[in-house]
SETOR-641457 format. One record per residue: residue number from 1; residue in one letter; x, y, z of N, C-alpha, C in turn. Coordinates in nm, 2 decimals, padded with zeros to 4 digits. Atoms other than C-alpha are relative to their C-alpha. Last residue first. Layout:
<recs>
   num   residuo     n_xx     n_yy     n_zz    ca_xx    ca_yy    ca_zz     c_xx     c_yy     c_zz
   NUM         a        X        Y        Z        X        Y        Z        X        Y        Z
...
</recs>
This chain:
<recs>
   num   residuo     n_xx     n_yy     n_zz    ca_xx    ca_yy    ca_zz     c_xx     c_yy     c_zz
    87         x   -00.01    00.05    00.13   -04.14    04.57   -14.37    00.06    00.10   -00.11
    86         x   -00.13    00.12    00.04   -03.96    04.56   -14.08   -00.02   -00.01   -00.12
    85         x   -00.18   -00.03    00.04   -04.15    04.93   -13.95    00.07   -00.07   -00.06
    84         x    00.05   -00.03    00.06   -04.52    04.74   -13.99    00.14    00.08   -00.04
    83         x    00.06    00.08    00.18   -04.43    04.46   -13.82    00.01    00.13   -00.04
    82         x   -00.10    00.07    00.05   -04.29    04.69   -13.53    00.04   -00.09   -00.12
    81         x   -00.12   -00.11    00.03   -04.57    04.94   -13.51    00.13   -00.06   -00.05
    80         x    00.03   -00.04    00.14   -04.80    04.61   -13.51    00.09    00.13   -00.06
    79         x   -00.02    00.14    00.04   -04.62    04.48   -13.19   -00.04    00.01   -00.15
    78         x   -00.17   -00.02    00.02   -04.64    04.84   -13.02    00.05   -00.12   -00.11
    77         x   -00.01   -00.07    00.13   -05.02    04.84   -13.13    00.18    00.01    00.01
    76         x    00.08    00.00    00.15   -05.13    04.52   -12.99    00.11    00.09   -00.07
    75         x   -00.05    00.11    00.04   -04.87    04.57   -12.65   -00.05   -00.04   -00.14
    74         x   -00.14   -00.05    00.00   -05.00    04.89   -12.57    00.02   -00.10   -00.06
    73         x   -00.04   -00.07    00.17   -05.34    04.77   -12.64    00.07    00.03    00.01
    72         x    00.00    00.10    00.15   -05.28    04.46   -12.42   -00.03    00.10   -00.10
    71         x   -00.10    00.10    00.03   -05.13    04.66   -12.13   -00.03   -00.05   -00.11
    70         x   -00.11   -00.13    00.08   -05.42    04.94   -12.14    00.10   -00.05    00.00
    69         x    00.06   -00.06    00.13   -05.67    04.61   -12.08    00.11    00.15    00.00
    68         x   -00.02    00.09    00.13   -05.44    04.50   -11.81   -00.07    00.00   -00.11
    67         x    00.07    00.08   -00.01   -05.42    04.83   -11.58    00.04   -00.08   -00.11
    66         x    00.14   -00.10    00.08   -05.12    05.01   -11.60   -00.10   -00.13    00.02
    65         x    00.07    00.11    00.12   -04.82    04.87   -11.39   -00.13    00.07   -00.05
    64         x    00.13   -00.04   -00.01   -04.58    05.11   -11.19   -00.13   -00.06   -00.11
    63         x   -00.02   -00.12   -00.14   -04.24    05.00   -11.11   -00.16    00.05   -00.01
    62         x   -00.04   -00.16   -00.03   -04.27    04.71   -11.39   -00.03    00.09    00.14
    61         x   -00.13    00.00   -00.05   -04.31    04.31   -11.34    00.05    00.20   -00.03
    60         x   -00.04    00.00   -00.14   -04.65    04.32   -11.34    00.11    00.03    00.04
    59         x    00.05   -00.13   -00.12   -04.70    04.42   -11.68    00.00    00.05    00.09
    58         x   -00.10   -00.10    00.04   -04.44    04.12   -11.84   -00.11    00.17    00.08
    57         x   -00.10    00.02   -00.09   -04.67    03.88   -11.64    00.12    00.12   -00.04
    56         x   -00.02   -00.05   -00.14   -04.96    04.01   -11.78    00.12   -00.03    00.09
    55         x   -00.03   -00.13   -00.03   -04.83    04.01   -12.12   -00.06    00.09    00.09
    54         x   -00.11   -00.01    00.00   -04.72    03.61   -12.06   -00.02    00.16   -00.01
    53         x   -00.06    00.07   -00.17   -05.08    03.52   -11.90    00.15    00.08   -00.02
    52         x    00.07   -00.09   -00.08   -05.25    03.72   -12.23    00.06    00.00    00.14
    51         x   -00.06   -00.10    00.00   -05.08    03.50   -12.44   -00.01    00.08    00.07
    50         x   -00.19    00.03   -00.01   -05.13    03.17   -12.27    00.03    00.16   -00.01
    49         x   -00.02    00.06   -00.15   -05.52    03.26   -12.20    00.17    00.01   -00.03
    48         x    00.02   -00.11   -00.01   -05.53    03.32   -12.60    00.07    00.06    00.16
    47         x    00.17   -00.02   -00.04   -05.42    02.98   -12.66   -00.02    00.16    00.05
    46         x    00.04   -00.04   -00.08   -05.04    02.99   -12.87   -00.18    00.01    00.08
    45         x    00.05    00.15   -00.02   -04.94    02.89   -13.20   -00.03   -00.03    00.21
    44         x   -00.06    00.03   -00.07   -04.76    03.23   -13.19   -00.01   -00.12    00.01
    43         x   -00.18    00.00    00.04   -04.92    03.32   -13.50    00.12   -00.06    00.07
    42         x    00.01    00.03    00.10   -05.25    03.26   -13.34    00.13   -00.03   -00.04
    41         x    00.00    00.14   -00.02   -05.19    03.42   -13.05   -00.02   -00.12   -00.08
    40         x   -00.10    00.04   -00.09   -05.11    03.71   -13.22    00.00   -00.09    00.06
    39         x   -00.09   -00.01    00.08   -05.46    03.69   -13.42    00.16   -00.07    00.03
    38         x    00.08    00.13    00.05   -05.72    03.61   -13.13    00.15   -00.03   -00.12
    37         x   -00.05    00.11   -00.13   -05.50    03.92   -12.98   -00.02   -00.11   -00.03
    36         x   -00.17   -00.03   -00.03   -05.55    04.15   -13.28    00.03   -00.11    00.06
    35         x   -00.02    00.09    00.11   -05.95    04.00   -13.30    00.20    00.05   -00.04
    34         x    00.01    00.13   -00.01   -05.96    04.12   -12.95    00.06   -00.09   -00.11
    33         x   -00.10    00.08   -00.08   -05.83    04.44   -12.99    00.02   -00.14    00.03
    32         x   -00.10   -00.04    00.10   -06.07    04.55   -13.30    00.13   -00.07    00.05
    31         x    00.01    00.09    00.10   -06.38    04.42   -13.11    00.14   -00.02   -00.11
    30         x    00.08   -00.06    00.10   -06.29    04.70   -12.80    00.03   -00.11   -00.15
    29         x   -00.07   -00.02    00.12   -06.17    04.53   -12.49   -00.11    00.06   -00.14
    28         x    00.09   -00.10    00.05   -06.32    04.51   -12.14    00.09    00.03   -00.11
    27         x   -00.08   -00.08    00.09   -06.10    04.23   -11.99   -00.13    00.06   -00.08
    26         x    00.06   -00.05    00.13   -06.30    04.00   -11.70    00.10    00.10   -00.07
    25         x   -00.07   -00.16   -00.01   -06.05    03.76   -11.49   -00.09    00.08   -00.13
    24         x    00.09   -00.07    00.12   -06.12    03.42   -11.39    00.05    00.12   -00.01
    23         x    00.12   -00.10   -00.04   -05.80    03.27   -11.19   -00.07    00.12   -00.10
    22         x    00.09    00.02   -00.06   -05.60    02.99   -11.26   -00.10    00.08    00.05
    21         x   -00.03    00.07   -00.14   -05.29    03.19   -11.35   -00.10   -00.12    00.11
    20         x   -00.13    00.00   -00.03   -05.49    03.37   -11.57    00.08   -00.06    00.09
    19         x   -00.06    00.08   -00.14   -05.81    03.26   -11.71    00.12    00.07    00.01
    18         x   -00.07    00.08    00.03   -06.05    03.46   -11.96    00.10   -00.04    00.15
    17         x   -00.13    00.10   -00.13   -06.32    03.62   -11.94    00.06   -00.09   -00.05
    16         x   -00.01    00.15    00.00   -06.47    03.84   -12.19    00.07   -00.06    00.11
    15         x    00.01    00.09   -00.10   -06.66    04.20   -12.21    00.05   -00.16   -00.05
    14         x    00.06    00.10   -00.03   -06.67    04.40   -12.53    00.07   -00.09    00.12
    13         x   -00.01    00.09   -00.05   -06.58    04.80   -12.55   -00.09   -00.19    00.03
    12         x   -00.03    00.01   -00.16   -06.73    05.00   -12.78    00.02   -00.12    00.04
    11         x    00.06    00.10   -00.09   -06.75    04.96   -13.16    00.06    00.02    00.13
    10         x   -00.06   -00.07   -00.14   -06.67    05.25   -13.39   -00.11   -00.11    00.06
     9         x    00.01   -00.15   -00.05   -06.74    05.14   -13.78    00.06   -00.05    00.15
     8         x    00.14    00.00   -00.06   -06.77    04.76   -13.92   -00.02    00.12    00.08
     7         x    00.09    00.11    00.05   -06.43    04.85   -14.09   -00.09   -00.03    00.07
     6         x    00.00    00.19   -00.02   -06.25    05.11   -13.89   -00.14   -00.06   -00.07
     5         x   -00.02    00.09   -00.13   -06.35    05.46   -13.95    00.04   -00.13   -00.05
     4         x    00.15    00.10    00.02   -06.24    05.63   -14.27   -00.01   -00.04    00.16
     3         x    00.00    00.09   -00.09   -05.96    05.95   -14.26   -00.16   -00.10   -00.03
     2         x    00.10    00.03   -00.11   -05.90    06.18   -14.54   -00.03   -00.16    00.08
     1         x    00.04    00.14   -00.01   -05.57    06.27   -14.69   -00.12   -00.01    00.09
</recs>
């Protein structure tokens, strides 16, 4: 079986701010994560900010926390691993 890139090919990281808790915060995410997240919060009926607030808060609360961009693709692809198992 051969492999394709991602649809508009290999995109590096993009820069956004968003709020948490009241406080700005930049996220270095790659175009593919975002529109994931833009998604999930979506579905959730959710503002991005919200979701992002609730899986920083789940981050924090572990013995050793990863930064928060390697929290939201953990979270992206564990969340699509899960859909994609139910179906």
């Amino acid at each position: 079986m051969q492999i394709v890139p991602p649809a508009g090919g290999f995109i590096g990281p993009v820069k956004r701010s968003v709020t948490i808790a009241g406080h700005a915060t930049s996220i270095s995410l790659e175009p593919i994560f975002w529109r994931a997240l833009d998604d999930a919060a979506r579905l959730r009926q959710l503002p991005l900010n919200a979701l992002i607030a609730q899986i920083d808060a789940l981050r924090i609360s572990v013995d050793d926390p990863p930064n928060l961009a390697s929290a939201l693709r953990s979270w992206i692809v564990s969340i699509m691993s899960n859909e994609s198992s139910s179906q």
